[in-house]
LOLOTOR-377520 format. One record per residue: residue in three letters; residue number from 0; x, y, z of N, C-alpha, C in turn. Coordinates in nm, 4 decimals. Last residue first. Layout:
BEGIN
<node ALA NUM <X Y Z> <X Y Z> <X Y Z>>;
...
END
This chain:
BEGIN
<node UNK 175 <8.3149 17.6348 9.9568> <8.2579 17.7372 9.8145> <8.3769 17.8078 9.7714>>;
<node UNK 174 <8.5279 17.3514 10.0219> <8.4742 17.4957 10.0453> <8.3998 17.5795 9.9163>>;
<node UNK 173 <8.4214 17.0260 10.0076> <8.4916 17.1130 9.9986> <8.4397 17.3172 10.0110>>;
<node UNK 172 <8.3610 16.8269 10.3208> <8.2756 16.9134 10.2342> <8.3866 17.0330 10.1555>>;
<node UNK 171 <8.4085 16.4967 10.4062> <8.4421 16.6695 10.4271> <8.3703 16.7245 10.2996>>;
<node UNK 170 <8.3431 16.1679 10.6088> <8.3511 16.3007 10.5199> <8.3658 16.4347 10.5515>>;
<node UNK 169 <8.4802 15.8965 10.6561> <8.5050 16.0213 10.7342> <8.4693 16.1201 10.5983>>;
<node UNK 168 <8.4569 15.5672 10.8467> <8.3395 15.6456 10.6931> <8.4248 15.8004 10.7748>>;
<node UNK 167 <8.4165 15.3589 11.0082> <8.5752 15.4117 10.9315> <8.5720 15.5485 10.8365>>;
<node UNK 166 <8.1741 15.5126 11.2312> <8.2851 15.4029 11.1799> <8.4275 15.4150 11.1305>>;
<node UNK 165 <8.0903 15.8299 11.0816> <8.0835 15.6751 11.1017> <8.1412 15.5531 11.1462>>;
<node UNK 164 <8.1718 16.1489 11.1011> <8.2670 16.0668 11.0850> <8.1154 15.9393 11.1013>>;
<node UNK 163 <8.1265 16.4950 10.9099> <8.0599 16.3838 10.9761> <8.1995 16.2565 11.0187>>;
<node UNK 162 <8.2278 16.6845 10.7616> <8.0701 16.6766 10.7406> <8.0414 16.5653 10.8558>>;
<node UNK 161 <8.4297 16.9220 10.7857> <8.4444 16.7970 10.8334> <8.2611 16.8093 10.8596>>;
<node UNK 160 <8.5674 17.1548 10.5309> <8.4891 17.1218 10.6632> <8.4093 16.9685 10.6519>>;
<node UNK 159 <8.9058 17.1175 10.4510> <8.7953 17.1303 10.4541> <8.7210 17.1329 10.5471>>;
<node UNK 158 <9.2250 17.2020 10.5023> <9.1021 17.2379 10.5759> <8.9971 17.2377 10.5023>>;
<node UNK 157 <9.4419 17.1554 10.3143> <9.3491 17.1779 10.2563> <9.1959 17.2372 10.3679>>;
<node UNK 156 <9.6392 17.0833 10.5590> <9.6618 17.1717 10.4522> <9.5339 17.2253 10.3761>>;
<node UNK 155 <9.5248 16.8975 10.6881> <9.6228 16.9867 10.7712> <9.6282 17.0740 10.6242>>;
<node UNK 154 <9.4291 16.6807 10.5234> <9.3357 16.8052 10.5550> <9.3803 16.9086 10.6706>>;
<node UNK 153 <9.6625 16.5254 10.4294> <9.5955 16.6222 10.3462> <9.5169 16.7650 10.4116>>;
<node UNK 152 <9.6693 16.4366 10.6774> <9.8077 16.5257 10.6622> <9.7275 16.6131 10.5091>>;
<node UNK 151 <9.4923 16.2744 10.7654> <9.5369 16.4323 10.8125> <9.6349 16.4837 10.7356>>;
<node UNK 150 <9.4817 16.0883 10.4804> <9.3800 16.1956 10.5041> <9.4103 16.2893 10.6214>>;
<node UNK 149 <9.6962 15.9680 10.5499> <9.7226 16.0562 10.4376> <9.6367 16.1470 10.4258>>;
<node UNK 148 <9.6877 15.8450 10.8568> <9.7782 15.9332 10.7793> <9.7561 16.0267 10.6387>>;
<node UNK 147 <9.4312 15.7052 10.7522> <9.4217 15.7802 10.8280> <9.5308 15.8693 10.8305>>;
<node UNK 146 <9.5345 15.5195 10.5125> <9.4281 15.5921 10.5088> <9.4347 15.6961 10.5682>>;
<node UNK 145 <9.7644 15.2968 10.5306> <9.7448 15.4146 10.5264> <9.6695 15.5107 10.5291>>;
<node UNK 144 <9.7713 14.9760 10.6409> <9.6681 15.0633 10.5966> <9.6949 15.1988 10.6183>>;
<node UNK 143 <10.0018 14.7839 10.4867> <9.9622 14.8813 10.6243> <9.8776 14.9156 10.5545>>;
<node UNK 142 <9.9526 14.4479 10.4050> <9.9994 14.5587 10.3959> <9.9185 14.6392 10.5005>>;
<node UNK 141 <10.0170 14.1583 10.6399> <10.0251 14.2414 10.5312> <10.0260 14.3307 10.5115>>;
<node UNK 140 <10.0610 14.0538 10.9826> <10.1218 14.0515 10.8704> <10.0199 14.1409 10.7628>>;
<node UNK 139 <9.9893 14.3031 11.2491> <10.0058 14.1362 11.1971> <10.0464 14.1873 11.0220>>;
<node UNK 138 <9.6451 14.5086 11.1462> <9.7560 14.4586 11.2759> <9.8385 14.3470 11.2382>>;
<node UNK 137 <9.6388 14.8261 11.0042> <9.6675 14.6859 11.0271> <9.7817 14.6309 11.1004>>;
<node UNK 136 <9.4140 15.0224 11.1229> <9.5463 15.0096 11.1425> <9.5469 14.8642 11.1193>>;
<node UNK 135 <9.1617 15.3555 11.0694> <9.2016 15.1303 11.0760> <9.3334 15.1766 11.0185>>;
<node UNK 134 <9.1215 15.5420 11.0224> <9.1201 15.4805 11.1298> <9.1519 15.3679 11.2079>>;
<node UNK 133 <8.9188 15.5123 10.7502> <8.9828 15.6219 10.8502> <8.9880 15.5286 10.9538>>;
<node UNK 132 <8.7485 15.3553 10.5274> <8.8354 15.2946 10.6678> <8.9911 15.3879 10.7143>>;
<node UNK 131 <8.6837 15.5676 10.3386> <8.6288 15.4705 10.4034> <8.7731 15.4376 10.4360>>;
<node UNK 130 <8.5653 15.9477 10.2634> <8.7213 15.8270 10.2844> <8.6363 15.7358 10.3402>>;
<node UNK 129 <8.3745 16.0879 10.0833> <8.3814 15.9996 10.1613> <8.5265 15.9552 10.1514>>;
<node UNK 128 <8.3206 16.4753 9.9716> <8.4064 16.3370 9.9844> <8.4084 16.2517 10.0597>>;
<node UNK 127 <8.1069 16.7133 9.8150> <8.1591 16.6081 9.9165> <8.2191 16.4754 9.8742>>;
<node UNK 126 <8.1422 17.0525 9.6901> <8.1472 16.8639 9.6884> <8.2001 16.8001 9.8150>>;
<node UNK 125 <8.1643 17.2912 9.7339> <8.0177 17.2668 9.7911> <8.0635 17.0988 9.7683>>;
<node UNK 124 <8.3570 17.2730 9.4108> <8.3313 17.3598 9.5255> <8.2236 17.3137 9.6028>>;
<node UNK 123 <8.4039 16.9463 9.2822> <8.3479 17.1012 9.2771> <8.3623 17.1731 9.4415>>;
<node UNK 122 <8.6781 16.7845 9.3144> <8.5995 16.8265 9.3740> <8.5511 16.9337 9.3711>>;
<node UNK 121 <8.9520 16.7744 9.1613> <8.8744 16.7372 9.0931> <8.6988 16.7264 9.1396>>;
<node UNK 120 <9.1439 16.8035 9.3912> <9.0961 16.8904 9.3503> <9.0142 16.8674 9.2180>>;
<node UNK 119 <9.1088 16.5088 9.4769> <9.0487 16.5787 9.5704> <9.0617 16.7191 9.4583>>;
<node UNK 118 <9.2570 16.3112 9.2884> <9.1006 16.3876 9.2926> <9.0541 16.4944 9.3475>>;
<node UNK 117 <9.5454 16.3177 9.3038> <9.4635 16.3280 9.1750> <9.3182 16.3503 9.1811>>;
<node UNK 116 <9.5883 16.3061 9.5763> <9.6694 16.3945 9.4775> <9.5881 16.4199 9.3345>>;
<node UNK 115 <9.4251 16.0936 9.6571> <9.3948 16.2095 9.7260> <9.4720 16.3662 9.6421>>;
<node UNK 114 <9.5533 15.9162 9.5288> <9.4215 15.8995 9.4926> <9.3652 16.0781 9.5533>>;
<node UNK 113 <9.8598 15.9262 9.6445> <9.8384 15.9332 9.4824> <9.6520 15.9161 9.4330>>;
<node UNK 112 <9.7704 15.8100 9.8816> <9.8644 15.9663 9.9056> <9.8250 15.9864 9.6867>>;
<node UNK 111 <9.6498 15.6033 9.8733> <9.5454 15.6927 9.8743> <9.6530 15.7893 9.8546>>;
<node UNK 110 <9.9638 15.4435 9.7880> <9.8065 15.4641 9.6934> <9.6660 15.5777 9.7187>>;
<node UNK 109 <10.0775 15.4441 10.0004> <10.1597 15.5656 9.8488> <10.0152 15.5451 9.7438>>;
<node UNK 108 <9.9858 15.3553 10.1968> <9.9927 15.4812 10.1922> <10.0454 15.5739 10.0793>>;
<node UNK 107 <9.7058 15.1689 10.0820> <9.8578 15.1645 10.1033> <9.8810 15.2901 10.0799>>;
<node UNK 106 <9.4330 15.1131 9.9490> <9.4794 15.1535 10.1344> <9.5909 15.1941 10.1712>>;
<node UNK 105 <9.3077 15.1949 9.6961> <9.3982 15.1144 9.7292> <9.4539 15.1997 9.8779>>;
<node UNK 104 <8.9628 15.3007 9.7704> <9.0513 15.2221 9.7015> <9.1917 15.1750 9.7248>>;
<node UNK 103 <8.8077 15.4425 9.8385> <8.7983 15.2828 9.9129> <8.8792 15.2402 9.7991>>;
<node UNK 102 <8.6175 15.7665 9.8221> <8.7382 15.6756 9.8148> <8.7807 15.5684 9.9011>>;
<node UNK 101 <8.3254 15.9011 9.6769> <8.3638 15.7790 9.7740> <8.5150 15.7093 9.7596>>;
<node UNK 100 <8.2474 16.2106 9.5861> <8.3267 16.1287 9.5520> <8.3090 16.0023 9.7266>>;
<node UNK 99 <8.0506 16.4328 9.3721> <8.0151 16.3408 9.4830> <8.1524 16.2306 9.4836>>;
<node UNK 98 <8.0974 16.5963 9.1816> <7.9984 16.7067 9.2754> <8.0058 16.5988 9.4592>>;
<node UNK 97 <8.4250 16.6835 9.0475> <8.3053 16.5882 9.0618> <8.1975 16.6532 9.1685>>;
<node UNK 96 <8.5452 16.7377 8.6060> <8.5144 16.8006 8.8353> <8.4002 16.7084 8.8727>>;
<node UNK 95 <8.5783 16.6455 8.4335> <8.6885 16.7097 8.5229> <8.6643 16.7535 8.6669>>;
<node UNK 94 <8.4448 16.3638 8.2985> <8.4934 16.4646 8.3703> <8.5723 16.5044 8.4606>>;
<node UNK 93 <8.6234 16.0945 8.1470> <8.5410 16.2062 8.1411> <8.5124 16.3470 8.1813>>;
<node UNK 92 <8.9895 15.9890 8.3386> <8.8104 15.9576 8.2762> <8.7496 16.0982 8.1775>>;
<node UNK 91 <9.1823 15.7190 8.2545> <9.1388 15.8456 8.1717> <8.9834 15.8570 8.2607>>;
<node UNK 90 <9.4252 15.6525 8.5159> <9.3154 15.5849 8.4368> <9.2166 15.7058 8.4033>>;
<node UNK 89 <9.5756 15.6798 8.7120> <9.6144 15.7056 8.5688> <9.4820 15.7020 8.4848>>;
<node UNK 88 <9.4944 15.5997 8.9450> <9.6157 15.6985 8.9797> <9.6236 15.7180 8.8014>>;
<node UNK 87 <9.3501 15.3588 8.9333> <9.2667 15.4872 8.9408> <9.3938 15.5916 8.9588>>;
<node UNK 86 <9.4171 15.2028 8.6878> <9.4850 15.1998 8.8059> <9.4264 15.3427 8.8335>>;
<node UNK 85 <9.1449 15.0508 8.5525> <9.2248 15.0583 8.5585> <9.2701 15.1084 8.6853>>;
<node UNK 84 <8.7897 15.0520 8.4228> <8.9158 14.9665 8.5165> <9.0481 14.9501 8.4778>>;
<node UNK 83 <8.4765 15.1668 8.4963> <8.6703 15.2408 8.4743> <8.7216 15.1525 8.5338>>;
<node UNK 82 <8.1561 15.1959 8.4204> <8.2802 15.1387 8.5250> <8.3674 15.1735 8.4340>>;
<node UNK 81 <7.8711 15.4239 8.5264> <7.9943 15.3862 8.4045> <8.1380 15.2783 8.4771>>;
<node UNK 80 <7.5055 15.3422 8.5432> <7.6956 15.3440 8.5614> <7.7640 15.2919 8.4985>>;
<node UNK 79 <7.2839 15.3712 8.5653> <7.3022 15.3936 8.4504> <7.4400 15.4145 8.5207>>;
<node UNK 78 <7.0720 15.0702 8.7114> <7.1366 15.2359 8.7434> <7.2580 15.2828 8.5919>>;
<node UNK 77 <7.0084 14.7945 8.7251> <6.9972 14.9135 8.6128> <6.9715 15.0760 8.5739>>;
<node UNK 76 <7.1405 14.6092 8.8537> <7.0520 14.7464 8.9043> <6.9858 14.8106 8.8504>>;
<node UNK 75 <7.2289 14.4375 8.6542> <7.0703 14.4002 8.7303> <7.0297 14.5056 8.8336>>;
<node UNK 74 <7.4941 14.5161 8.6417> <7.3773 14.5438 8.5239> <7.2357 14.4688 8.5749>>;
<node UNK 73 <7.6139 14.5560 8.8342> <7.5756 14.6581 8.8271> <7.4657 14.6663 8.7257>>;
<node UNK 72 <7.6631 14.2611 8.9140> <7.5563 14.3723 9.0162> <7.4981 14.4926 8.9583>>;
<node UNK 71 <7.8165 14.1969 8.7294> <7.6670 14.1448 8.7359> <7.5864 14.2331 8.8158>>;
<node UNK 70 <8.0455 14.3081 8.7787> <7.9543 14.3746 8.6367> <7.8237 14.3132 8.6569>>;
<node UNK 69 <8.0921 14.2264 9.0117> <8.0480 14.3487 8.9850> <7.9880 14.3889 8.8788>>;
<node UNK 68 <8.1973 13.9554 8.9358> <8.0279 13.9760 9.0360> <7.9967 14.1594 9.0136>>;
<node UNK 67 <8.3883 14.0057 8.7915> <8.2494 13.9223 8.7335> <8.1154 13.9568 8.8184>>;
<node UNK 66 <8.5782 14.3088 8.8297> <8.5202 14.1527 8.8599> <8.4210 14.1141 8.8312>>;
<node UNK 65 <8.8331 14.4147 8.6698> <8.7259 14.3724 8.6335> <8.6413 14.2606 8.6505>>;
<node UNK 64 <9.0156 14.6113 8.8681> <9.0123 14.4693 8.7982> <8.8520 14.4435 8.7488>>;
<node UNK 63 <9.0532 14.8501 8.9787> <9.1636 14.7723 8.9019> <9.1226 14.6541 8.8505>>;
<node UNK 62 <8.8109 15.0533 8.9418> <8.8401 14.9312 9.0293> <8.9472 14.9071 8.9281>>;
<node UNK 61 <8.5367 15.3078 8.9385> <8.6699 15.2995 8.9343> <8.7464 15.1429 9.0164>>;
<node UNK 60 <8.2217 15.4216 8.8185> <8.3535 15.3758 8.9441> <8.4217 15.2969 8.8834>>;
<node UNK 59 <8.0173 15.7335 8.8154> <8.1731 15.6504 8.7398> <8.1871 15.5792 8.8771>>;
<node UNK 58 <7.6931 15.8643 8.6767> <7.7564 15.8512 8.7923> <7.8972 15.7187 8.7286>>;
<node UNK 57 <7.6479 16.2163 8.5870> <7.7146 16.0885 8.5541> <7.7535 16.0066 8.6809>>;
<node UNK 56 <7.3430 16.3509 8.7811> <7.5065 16.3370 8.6928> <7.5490 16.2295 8.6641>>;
<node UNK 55 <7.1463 16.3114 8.8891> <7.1934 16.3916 8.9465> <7.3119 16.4635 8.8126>>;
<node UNK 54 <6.9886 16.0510 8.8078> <6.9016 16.2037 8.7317> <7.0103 16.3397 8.7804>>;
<node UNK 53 <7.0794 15.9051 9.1340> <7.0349 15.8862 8.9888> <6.9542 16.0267 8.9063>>;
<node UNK 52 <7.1486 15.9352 9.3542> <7.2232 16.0250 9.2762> <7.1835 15.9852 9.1551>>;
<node UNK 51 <7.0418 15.7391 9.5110> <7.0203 15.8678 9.5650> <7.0969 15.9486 9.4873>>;
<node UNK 50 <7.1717 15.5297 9.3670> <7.0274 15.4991 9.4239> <6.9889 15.6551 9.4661>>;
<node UNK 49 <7.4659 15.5255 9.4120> <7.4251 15.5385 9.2905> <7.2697 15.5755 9.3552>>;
<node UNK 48 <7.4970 15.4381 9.7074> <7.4802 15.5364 9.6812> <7.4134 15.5942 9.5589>>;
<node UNK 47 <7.4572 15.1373 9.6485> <7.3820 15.1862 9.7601> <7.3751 15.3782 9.7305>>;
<node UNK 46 <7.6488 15.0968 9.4055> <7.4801 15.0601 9.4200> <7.3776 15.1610 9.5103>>;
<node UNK 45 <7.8947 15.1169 9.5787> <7.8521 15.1933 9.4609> <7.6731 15.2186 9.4307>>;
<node UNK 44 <7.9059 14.9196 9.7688> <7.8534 15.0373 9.8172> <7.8140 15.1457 9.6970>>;
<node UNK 43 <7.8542 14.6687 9.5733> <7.7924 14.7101 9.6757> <7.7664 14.8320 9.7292>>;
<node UNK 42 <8.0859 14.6245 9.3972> <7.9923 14.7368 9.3682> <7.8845 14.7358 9.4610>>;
<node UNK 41 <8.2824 14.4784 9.4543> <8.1304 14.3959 9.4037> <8.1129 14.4690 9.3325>>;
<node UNK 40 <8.4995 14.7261 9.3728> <8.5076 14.5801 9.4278> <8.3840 14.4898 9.3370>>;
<node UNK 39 <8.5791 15.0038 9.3625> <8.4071 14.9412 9.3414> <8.4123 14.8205 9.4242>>;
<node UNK 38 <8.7489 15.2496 9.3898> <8.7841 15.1075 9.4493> <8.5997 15.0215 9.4934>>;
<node UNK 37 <8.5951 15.5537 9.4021> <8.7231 15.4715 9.3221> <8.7378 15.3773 9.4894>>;
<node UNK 36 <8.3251 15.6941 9.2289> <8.3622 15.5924 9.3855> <8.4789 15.5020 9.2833>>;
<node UNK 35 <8.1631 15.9825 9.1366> <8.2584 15.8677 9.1495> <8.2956 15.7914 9.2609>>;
<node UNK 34 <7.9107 16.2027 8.9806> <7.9557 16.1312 9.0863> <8.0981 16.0149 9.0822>>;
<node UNK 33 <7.8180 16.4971 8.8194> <7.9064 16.3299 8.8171> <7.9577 16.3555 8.9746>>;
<node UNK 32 <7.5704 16.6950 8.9572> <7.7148 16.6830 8.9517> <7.7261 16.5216 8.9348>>;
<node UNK 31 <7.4158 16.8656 9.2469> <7.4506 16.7890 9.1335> <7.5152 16.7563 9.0466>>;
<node UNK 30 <7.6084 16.8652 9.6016> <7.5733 16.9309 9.4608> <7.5316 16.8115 9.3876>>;
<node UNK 29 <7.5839 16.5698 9.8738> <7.6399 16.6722 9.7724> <7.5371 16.7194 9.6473>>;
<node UNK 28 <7.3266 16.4700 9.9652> <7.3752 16.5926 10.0422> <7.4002 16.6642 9.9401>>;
<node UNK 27 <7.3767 16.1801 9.8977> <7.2068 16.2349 9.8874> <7.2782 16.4193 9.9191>>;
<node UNK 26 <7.6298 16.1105 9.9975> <7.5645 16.0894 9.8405> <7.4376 16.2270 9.8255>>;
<node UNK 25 <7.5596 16.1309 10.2388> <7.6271 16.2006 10.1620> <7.6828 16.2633 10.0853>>;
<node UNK 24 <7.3500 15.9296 10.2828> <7.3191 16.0393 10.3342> <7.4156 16.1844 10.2708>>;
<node UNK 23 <7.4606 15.6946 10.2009> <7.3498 15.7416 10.1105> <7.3543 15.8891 10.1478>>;
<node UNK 22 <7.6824 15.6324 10.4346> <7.7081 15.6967 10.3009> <7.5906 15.7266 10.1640>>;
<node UNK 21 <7.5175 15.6342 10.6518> <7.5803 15.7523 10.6313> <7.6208 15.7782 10.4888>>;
<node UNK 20 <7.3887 15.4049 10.5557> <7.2980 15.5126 10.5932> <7.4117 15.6213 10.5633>>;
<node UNK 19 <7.6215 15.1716 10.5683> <7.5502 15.2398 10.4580> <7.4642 15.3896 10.4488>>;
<node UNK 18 <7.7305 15.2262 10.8563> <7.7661 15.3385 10.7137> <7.7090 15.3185 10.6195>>;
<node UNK 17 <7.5768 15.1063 11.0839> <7.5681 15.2456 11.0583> <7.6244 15.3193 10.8707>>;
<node UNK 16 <7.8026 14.8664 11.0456> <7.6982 14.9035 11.0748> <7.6991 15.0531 11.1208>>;
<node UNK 15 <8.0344 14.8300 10.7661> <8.0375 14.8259 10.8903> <7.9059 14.8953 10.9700>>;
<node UNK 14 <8.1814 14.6888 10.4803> <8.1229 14.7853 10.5356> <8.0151 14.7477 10.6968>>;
<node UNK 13 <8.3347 14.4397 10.4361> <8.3974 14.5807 10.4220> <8.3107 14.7184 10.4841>>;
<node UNK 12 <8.1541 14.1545 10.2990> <8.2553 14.2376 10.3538> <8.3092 14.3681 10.3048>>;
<node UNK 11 <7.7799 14.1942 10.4168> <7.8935 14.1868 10.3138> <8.0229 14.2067 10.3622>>;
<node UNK 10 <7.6956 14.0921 10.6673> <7.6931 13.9989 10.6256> <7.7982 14.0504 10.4529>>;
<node UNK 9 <7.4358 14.3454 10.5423> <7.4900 14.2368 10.6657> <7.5811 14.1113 10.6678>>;
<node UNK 8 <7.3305 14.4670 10.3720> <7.4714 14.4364 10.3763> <7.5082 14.4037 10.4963>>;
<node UNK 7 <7.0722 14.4303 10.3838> <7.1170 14.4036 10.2539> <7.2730 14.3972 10.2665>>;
<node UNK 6 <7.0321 14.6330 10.5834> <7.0029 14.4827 10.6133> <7.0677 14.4291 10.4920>>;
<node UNK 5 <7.0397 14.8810 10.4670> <7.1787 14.8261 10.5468> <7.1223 14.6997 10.5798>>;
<node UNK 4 <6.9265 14.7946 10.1336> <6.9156 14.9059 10.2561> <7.0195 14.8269 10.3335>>;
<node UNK 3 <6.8217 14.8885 9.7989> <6.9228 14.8289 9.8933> <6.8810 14.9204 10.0036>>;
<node UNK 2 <6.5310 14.7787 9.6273> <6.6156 14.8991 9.7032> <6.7069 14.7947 9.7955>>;
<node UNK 1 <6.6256 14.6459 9.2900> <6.5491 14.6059 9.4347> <6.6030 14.7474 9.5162>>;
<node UNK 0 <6.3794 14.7623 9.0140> <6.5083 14.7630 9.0793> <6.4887 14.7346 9.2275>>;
END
């Protein structure tokens, strides 16, 4: 298997210097425990983390569409992942609690507000959660990026403790 490292994603789109590291580092942190990352895409960052959670738990990701380059990525890793494609706001899975989650999935504020409704308490106790692109505002025409709204207004209520920020990368640690 090749190791991925942040030179390996130079040059991909969506992730931003410094966060691969942070997000292995997070990966690598939480409990043992199924893992998940809803909104795969390639499966680039899936890969990168999968790599430090292999022997941990099931590891799942989650994408609305079933892209060609992702299933290729994932079966020449030959990390033992499960893909789920459907609308991660419905879509059945397996387990009920997770030890490791990465959310990068749909940006629009009624999509993480419905990703953050359906997982976050699906977070063991001691689990950690990545949000990717906290922070980003779209500028100009298409859709808004909600992210940063839905994640305070969640963690105005839920207070987890805040493991770190990166870039767009913002994790929390749920409470014992």
């Amino acid at each position: 298997m090749k190791q991925i490292t942040d030179k390996a994603f130079r040059g991909q789109p969506g992730l931003y210097e410094g966060e691969p590291a942070f997000l292995r580092l997070m990966a690598e942190q939480a409990p043992d425990g199924p893992a998940l990352e809803v909104g795969v895409r390639h499966g680039y960052s899936l890969l990168l983390w999968a790599q430090v959670r292999q022997d941990r738990g099931q590891i799942i990701g989650i994408d609305k569409v079933s892209d060609r380059r992702m299933r290729q990525n994932v079966a020449r890793s030959g990390l033992p992942i499960t893909l789920v494609i459907g609308d991660s706001a419905t879509v059945p899975l397996g387990p009920s609690e997770f030890a490791f989650m990465f959310i990068d999935g749909n940006h629009r504020p009624e999509g993480i507000r419905a990703d953050i409704a359906r997982f976050m308490p699906m977070v063991m106790p001691g689990g950690v959660v990545v949000f990717h692109d906290y922070g980003r505002r779209r500028e100009g025409p298409g859709p808004v990026i909600g992210v940063t709204d839905a994640v305070d207004e969640w963690q105005d209520v839920a207070d987890w403790e805040v493991l770190g920020r990166e870039q767009t990368m913002l994790a929390f640690r749920r409470p014992q």
